[in-house]
C-alpha positions as CSV (number, residue, x, y, z in Angstrom):
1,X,0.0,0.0,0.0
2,X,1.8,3.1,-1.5
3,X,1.5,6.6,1.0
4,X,-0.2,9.5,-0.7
5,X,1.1,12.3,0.7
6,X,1.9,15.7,-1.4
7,X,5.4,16.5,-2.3
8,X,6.0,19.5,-0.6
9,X,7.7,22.3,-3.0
10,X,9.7,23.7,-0.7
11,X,11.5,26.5,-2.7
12,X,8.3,27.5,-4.3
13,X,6.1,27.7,-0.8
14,X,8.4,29.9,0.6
15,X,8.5,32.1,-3.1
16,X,4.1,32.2,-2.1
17,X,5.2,32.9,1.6
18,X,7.4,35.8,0.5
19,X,4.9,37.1,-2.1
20,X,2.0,37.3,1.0
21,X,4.2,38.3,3.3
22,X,5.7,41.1,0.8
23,X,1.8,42.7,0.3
24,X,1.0,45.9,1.9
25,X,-2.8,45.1,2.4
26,X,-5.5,42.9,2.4
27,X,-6.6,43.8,-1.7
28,X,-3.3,42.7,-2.4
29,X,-4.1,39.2,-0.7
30,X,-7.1,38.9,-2.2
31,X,-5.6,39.5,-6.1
32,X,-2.7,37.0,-5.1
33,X,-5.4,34.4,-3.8
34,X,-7.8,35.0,-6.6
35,X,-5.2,34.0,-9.1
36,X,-3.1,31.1,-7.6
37,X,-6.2,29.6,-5.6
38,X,-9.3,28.1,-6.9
39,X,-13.1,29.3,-4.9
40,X,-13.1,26.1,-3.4
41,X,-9.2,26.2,-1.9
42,X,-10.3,29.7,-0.7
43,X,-13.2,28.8,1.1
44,X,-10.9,25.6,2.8
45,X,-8.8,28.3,3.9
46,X,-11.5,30.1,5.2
47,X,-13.3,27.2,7.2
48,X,-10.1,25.7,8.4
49,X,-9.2,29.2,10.2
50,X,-12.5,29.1,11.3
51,X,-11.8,25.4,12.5
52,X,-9.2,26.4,14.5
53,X,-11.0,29.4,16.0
54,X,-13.6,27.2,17.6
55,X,-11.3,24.9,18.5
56,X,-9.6,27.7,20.7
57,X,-12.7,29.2,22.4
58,X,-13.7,25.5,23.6
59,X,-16.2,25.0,20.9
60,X,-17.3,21.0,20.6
61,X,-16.6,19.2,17.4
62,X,-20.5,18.6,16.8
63,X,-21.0,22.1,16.8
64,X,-17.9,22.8,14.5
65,X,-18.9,20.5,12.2
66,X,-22.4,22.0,12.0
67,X,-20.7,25.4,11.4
68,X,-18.2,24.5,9.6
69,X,-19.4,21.2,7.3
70,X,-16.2,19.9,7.6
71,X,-15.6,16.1,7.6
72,X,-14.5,14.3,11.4
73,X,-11.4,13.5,9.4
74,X,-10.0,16.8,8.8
75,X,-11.2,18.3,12.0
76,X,-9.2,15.7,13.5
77,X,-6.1,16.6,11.9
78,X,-6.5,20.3,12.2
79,X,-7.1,19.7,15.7
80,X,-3.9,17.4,16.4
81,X,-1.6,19.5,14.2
82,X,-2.1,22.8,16.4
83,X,-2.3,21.2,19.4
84,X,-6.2,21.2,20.3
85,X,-5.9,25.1,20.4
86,X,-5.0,27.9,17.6
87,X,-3.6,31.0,19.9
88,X,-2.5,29.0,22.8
89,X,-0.4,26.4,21.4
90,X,-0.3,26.7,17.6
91,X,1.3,29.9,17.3
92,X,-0.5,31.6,14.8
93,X,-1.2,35.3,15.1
94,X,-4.7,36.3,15.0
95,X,-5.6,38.5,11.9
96,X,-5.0,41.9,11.6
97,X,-7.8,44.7,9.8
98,X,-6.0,45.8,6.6
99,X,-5.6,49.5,6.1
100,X,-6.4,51.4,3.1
101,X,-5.6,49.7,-0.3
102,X,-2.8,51.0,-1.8
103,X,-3.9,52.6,-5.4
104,X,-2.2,51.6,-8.7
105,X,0.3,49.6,-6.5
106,X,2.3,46.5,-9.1
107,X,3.8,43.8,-7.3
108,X,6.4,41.8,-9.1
109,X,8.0,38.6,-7.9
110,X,11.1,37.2,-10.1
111,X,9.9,39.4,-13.0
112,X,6.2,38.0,-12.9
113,X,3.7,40.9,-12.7
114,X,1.4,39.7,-9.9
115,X,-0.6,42.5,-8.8
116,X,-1.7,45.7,-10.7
């Protein structure tokens, strides 16, 4: 029975990192997500943050599950990976408002036009 697991790009994960981590505001974010993501990957980013949220305030897996729609599987992971708890033991920051969009901003990465 062969393992399944994704080959992790290292060198190009860190490139995406960089690139988020290089915006300047939430619009910026959204462009980058719009583009490399599909609506469905977005919204699995979206319910596994909110996952981890519930987990944190205490929140039972039935009701997280109702919330959420997300299968006892995954829950399960999320769960184990950070610990049973997002701020206390996973140490992820909680999210910060953006600010004002930057206007006619163009964000290249390795020559690529990304944003603007």
């Amino acid at each position: 029975m062969s393992s399944k697991r994704l080959v992790w790009h290292d060198k190009e994960v860190l490139d995406v990192m960089a690139l988020l981590v290089d915006c300047q505001n939430i619009n910026e974010v959204r462009k980058i997500f719009d583009r490399v993501l599909t609506p469905r990957e977005i919204n699995d980013i979206g319910r596994r943050y909110q996952a981890l949220i519930m987990i944190d305030e205490g929140k039972s897996y039935a009701d997280i599950r109702l919330k959420t729609g997300m299968s006892p599987t995954t829950l399960n992971r999320l769960a184990t990976k950070c610990g049973f708890g997002f701020q206390k033991s996973s140490g992820l920051p909680k999210p910060k408002r953006s600010k004002t969009p930057a206007k006619g901003r163009t964000i290249r990465y390795k020559g690529v036009r990304v944003i603007g």
